[in-house]
ZAPATI-104576 format. One record per residue (C-alpha): x, y, z; residue in one letter; residue number from 1. Coordinates in Angstrom, 3 decimals. Each point is the difference from the previous one (the first is absolute). Example, Ala and Ser with C-alpha at 12.3 -4.5 7.8 and 13.67 -1.06 7.14 Angstrom:
VOBA      east     north        up  residu  num
VOBA    12.300    -4.500     7.800       A    1
VOBA     1.370     3.440    -0.660       S    2
REM end
This chain:
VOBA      east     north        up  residu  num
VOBA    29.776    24.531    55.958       X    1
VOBA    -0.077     2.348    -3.293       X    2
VOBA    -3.027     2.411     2.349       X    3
VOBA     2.784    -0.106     3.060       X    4
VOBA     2.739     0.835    -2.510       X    5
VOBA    -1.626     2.885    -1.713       X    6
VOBA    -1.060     1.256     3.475       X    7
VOBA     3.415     0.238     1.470       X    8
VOBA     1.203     1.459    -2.990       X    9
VOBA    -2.347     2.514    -0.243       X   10
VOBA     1.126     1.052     4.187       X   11
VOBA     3.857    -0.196    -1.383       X   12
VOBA    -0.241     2.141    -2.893       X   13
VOBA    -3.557     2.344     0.505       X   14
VOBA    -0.335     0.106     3.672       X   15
VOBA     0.761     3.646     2.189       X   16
VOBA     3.711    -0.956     0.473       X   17
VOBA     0.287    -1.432    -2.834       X   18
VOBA     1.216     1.427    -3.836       X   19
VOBA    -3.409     1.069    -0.026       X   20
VOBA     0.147     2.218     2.603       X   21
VOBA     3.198     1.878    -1.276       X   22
VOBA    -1.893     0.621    -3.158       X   23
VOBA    -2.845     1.271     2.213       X   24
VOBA     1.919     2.157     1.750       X   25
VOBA     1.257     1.808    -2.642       X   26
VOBA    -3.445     0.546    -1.641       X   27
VOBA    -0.791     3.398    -0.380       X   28
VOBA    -3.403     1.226     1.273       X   29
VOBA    -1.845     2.114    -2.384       X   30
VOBA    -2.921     0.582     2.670       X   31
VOBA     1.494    -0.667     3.335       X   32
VOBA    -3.468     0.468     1.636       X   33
VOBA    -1.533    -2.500    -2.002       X   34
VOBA     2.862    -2.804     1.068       X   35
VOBA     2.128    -1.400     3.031       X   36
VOBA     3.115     2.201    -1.201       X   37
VOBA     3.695    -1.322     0.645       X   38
VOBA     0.254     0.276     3.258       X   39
VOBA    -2.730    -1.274     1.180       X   40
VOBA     0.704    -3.400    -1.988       X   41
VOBA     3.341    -0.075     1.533       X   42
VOBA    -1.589     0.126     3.735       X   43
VOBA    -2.672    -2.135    -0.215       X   44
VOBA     2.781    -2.811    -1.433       X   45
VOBA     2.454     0.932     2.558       X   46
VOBA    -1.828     1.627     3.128       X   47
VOBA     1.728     3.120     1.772       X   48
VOBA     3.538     0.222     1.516       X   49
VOBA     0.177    -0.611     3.642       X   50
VOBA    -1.219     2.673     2.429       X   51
VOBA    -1.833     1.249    -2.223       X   52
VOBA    -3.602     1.038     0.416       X   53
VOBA    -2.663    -0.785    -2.923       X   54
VOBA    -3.437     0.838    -0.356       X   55
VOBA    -1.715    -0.774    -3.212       X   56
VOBA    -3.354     2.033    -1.440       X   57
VOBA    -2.418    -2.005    -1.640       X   58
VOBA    -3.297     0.542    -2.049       X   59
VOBA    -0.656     2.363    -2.964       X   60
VOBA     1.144     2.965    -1.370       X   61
VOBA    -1.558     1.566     2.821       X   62
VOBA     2.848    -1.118     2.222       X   63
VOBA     2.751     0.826    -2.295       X   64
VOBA    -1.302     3.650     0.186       X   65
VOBA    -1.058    -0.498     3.871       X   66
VOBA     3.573     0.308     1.901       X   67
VOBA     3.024     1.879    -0.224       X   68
VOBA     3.191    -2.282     0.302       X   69
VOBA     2.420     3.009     0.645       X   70
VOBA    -2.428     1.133     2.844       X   71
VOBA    -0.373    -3.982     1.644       X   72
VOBA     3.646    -0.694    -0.383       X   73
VOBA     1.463     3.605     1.383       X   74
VOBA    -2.495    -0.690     3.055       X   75
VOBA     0.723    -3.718     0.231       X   76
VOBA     4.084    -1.015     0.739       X   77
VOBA     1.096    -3.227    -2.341       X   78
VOBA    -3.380     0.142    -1.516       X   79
VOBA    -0.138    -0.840    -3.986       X   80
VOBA    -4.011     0.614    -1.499       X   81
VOBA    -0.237    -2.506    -2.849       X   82
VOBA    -3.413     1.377    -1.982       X   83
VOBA    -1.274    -3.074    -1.829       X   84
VOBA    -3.611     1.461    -0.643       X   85
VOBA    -0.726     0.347    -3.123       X   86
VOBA    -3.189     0.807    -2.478       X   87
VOBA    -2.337    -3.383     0.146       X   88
VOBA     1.149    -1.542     2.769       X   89
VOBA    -3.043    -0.733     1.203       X   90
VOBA    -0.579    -2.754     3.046       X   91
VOBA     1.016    -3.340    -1.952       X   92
VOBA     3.199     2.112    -1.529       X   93
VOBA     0.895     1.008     3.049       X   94
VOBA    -0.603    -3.418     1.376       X   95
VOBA     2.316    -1.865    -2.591       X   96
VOBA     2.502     2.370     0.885       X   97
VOBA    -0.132    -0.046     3.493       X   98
VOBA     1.947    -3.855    -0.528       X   99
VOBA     2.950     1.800    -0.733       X  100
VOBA    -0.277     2.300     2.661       X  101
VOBA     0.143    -2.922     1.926       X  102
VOBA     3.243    -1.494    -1.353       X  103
VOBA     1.476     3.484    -0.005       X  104
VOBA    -1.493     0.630     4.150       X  105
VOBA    -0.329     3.805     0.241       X  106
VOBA    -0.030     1.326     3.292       X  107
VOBA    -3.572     1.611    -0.261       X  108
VOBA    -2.616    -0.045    -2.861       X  109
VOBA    -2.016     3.566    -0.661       X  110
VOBA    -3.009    -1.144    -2.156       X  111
VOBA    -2.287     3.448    -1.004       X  112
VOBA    -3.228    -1.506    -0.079       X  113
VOBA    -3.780     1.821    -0.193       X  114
VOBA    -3.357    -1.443    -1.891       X  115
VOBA     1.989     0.874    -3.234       X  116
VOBA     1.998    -2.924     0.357       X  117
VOBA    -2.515    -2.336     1.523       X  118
VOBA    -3.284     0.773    -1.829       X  119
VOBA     0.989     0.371    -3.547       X  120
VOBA    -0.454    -2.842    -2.197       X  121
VOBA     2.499    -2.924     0.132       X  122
VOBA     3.360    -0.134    -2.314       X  123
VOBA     1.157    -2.998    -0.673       X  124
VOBA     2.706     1.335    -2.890       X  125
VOBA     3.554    -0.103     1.194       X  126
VOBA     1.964     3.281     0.093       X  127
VOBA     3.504     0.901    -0.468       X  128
VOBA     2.623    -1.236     1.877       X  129
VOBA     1.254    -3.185     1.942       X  130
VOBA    -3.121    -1.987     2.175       X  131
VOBA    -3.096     1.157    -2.023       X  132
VOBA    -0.742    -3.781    -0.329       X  133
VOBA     0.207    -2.208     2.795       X  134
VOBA    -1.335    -3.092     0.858       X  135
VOBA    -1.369     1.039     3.689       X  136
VOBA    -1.707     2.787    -1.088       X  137
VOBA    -1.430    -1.810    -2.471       X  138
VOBA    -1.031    -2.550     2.022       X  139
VOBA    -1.510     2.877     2.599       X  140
VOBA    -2.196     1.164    -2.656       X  141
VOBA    -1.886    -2.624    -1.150       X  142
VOBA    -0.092    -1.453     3.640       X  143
VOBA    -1.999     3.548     0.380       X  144
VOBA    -1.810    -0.208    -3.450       X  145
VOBA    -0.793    -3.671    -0.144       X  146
VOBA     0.189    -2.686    -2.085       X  147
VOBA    -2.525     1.289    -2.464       X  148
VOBA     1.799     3.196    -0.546       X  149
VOBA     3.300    -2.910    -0.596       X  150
VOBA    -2.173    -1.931    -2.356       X  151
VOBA    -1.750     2.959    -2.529       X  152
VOBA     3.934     1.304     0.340       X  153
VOBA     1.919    -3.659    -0.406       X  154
VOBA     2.153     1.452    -3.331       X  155
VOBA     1.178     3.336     1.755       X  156
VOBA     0.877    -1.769     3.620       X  157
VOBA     1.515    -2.527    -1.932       X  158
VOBA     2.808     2.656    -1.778       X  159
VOBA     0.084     2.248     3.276       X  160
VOBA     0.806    -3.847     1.997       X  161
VOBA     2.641    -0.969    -2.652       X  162
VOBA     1.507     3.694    -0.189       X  163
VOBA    -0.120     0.436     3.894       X  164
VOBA     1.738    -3.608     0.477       X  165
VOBA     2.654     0.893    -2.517       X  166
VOBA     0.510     3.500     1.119       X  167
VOBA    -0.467     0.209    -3.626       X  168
VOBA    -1.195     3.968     0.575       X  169
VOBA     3.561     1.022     0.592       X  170
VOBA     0.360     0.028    -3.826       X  171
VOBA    -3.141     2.747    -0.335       X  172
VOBA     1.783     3.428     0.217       X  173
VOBA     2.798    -0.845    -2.424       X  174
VOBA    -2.570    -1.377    -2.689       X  175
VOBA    -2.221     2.996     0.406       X  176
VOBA     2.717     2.891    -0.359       X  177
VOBA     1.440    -2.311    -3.245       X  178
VOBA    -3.666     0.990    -1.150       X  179
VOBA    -1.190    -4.067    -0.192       X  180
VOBA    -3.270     1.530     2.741       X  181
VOBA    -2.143    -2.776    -0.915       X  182
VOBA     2.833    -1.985     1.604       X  183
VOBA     0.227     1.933     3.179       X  184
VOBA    -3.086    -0.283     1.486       X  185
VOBA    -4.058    -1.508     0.024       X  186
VOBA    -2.327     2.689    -1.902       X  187
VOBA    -3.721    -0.064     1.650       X  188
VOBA    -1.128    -2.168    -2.920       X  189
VOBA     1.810    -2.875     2.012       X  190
VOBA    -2.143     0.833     2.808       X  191
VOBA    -3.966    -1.425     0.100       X  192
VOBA     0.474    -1.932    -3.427       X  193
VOBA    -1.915    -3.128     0.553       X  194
VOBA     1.796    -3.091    -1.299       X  195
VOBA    -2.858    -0.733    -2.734       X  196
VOBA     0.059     3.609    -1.398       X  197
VOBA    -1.002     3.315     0.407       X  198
VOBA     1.258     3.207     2.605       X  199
VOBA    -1.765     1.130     3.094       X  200
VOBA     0.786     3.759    -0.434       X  201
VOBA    -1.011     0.799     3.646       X  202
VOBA     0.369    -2.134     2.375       X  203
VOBA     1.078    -3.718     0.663       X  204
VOBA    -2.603    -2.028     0.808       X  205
VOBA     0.262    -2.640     2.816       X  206
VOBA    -1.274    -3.838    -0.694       X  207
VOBA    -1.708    -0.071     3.498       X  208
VOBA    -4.021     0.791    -1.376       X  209
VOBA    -1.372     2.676     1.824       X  210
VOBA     3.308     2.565     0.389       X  211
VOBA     0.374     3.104    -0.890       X  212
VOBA     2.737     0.423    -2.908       X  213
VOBA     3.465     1.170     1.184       X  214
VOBA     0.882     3.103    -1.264       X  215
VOBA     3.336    -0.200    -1.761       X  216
VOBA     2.074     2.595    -1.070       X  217
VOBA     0.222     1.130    -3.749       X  218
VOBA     2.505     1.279    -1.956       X  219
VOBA    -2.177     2.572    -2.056       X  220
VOBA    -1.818     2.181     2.727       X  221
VOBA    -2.728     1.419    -0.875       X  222
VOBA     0.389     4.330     0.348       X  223
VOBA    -2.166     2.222     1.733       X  224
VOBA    -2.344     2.123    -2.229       X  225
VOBA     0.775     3.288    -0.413       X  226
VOBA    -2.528     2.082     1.799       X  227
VOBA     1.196    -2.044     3.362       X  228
VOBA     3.972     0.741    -1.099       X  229
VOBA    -1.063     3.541    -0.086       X  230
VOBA    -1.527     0.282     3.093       X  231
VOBA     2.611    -2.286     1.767       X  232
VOBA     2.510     2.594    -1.999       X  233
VOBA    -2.229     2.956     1.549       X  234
VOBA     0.922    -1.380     3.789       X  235
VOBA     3.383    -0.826    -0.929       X  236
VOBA     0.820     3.766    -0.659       X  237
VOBA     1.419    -0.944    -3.385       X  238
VOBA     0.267    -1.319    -3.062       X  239
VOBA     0.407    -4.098     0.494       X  240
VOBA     2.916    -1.157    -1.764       X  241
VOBA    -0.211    -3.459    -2.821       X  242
VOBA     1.163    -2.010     2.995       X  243
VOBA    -2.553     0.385     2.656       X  244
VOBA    -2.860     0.570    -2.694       X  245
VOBA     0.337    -3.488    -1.916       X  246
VOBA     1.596    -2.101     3.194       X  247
VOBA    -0.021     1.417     3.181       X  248
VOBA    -3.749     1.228     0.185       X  249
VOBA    -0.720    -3.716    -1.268       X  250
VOBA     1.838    -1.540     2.890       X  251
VOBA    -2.141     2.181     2.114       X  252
VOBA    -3.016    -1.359    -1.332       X  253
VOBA     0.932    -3.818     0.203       X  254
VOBA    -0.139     0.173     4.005       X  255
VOBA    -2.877    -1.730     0.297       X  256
VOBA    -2.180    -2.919     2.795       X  257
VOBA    -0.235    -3.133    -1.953       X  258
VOBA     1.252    -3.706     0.446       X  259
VOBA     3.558     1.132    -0.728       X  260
VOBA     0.551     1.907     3.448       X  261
VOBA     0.053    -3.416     1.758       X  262
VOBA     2.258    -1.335    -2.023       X  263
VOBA     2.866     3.122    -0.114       X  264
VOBA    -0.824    -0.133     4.199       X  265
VOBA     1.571    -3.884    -0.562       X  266
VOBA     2.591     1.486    -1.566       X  267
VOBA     0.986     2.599     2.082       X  268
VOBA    -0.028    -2.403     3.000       X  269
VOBA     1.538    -2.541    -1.430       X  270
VOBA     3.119     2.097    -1.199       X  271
VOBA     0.363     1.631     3.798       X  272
VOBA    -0.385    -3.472     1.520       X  273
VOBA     3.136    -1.447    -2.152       X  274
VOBA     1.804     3.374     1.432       X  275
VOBA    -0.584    -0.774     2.925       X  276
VOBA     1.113    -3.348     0.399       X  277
VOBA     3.527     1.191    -1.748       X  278
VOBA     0.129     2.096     3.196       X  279
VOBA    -0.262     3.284    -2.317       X  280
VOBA    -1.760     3.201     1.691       X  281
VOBA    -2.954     1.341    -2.139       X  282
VOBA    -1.470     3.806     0.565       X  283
VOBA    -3.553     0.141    -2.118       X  284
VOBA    -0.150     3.791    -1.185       X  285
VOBA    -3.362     1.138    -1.368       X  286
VOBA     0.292     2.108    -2.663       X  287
VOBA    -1.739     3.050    -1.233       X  288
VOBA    -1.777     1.331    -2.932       X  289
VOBA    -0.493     3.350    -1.349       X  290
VOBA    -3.628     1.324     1.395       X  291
VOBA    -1.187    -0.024    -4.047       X  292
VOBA     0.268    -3.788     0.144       X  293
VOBA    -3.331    -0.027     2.375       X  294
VOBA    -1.863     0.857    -3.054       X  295
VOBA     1.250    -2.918    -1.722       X  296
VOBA    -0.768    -2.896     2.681       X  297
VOBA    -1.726    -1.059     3.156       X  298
VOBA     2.109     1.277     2.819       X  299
VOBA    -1.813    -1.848     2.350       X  300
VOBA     1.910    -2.871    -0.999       X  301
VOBA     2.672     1.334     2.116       X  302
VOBA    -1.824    -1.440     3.072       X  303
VOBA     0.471    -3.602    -1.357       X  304
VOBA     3.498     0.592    -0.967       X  305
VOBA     0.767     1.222     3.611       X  306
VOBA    -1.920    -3.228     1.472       X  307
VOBA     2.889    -2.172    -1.677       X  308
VOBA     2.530     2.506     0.637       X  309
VOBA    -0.809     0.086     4.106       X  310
VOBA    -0.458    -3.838    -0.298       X  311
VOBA     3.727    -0.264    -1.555       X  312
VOBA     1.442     1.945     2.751       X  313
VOBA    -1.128    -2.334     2.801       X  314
VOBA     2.643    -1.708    -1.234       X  315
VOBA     3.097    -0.296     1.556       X  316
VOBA     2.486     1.957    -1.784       X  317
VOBA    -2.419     1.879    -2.065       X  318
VOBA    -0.387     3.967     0.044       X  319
VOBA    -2.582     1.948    -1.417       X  320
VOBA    -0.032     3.628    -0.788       X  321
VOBA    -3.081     0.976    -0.917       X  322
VOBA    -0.794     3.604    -1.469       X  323
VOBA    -1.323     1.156     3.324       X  324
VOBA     3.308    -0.095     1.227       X  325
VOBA     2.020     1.416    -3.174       X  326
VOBA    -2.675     2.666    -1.036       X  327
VOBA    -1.500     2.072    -1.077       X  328
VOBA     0.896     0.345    -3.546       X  329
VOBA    -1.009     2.542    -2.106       X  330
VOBA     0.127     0.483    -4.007       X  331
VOBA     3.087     2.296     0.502       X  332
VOBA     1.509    -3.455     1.182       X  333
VOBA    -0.631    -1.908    -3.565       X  334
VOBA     1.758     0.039    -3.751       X  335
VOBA    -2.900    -1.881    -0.997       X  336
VOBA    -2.963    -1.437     1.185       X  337
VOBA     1.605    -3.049     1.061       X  338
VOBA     3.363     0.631     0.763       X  339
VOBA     1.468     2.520     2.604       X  340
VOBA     2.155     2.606    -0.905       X  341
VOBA     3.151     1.599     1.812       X  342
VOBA    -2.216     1.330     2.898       X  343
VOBA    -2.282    -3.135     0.466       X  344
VOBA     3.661    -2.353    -0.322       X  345
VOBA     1.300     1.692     2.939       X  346
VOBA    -2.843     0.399     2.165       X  347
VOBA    -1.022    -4.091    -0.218       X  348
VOBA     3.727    -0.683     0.105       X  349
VOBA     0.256     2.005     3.763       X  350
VOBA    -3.325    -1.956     0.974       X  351
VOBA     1.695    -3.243    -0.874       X  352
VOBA     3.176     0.292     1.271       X  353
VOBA    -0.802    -0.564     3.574       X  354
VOBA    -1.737    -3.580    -0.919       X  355
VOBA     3.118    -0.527    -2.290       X  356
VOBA     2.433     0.469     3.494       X  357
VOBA    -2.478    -2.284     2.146       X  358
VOBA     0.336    -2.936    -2.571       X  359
VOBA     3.531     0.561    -0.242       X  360
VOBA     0.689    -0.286     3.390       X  361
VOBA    -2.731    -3.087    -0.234       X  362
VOBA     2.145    -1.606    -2.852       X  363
VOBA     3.086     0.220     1.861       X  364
VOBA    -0.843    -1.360     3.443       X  365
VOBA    -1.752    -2.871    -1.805       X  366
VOBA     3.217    -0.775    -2.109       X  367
VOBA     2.227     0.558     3.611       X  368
VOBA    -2.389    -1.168     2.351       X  369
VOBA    -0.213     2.812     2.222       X  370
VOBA    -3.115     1.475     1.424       X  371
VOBA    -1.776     2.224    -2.803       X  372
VOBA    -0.779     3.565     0.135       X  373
VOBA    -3.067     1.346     0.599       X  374
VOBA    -2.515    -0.426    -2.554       X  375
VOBA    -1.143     2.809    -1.626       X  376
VOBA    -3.760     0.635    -0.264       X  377
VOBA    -2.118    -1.963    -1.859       X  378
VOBA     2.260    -2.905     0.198       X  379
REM end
């Protein structure tokens, strides 16, 4: 009775409706890139206004930078872009969030994707904002990782299970811009700590004998040494700024093969299943990056991105765009070596836009029941 008490309690007074959300509302965002701003609290709690079109953008930073909204929505009548891709949202972020999605029932889902989101190292830490901990996506993951990755992991699932069941994650942005950051979120040395002592600095190791160790993203990433920063500087025709020299040559680096690929694949399926059975539209975009980052990775891991890309678009209701079709982009296109610049936005926002219209008109004669439109290739 007292556990039913202080749950309905806590769904009065600290749920999205409730005081709670006035207070978050009125938060004000120091780093509005880093965290689901204002508005984007308000629609995932309330959904959009009748006749109006929504399509949400997923994924990482990459997909914040990928689209222009003023371009979409000018081309697009009633249309209202909702970016809610933001730095580390990696496959099970995107996942957890995708439950609100659900609640919330967009009219198409554009998820950015490329072998930068599905073959760097798992991250398990929640991020800023509302549904970075949820129970399904928890559940997907170590469904995909198994029970020994559960068991070497019991005292992390345990908080992320007890956080995702309370929603208790809703509290994380307020703590961490009052300064309490050890309150806001996991630090990696939650990650890999095995119950009886010590830290796995690398990688998470699985119970099953005989695996190879999950790699697991770290906090502290190790930098590139400074004969290769030069050189990458020397193709980059300039200086590299403290941003892409200490993080985003890094992330570079982390796409890697390995027993994590499988597991951000599960992911990644999982979350476009759930969309689809909400009836929501999803156009896969693969991403580009600058023609530097080829020095920093295996590019031929494209090829087993594309295989789960091609295999997602079988799917009913699934479009993929792949870089064949949005190319070619050149360095003149980037502001970084991950992220496109005013050039790049535009050009993969033209390519997109007539996947964007086909799903439209796919979302609406689903929700009418009139005959569909045409589906547009690669559907």
């Amino acid at each position: 009775m007292a556990v039913v008490s202080v749950l309905i309690l806590d769904a009065l007074l600290l749920g999205g409706s409730g005081p709670w959300g006035m207070i978050l509302s009125h938060v004000p965002i120091t780093n509005p890139s880093s965290h689901i701003t204002a508005r984007e609290r308000a629609w995932l709690a309330e959904g959009s206004p009748p006749g109006q079109k929504v399509a949400v953008v997923l994924g990482t930073s990459r997909g914040m930078a990928g689209f222009s909204e003023p371009f979409l929505e000018e081309q697009v009548p009633n249309l209202d872009v909702v970016k809610l891709a933001r730095p580390g949202h990696l496959p099970f972020q995107t996942r957890s969030l995708i439950e609100d999605l659900v609640d919330a029932k967009p009219d198409v889902v554009v998820f950015p994707l490329s072998e930068f989101n599905t073959h760097r190292p798992i991250r398990i830490e929640p991020v800023a904002g509302r549904g970075t901990a949820n129970v399904r996506a928890i559940v997907n993951l170590l469904t995909a990782a198994g029970p020994g990755f559960a068991w070497e992991n019991r005292t992390t699932v345990l908080r992320l299970f007890g956080a995702a069941t309370l929603n208790g994650y809703r509290f994380r942005e307020v703590l961490g811009l009052a300064g309490l950051y050890r309150l806001r979120r996991f630090t990696r040395q939650d990650f890999g700590r095995r119950d009886e002592g010590g830290l796995e600095p690398h990688a998470v190791r699985p119970f099953q004998a005989g695996r190879e160790p999950i790699a697991f993203w770290e906090e502290a990433m190790a930098p590139m040494p400074e004969e290769q920063l030069q050189e990458i500087s020397r193709q980059f025709g300039g200086p590299l700024g403290p941003t892409v020299r200490t993080h985003q040559t890094p992330m570079v680096r982390e796409i890697t093969a390995g027993s994590h690929v499988p597991i951000q694949y599960a992911l990644v399926r999982q979350g476009v299943d759930r969309l689809l059975e909400a009836g929501i539209e999803v156009v896969i975009v693969e991403t580009p990056l600058h023609s530097v980052s080829a020095e920093l990775y295996d590019v031929g891991l494209r090829t087993e991105f594309l295989e789960l890309a091609r295999e997602l678009s079988d799917k009913p209701g699934v479009t993929f765009v792949s870089l064949d079709e949005s190319g070619p982009f050149v360095d003149e296109d980037f502001g970084d070596i991950l992220h496109l610049g005013d050039l790049g936005q535009d050009k993969l926002s033209r390519a997109v836009l007539p996947a964007l219209r086909a799903s439209l008109a796919g979302s609406s004669a689903d929700s009418t029941g009139a005959p569909a439109a045409p589906a547009a290739p690669g559907h």
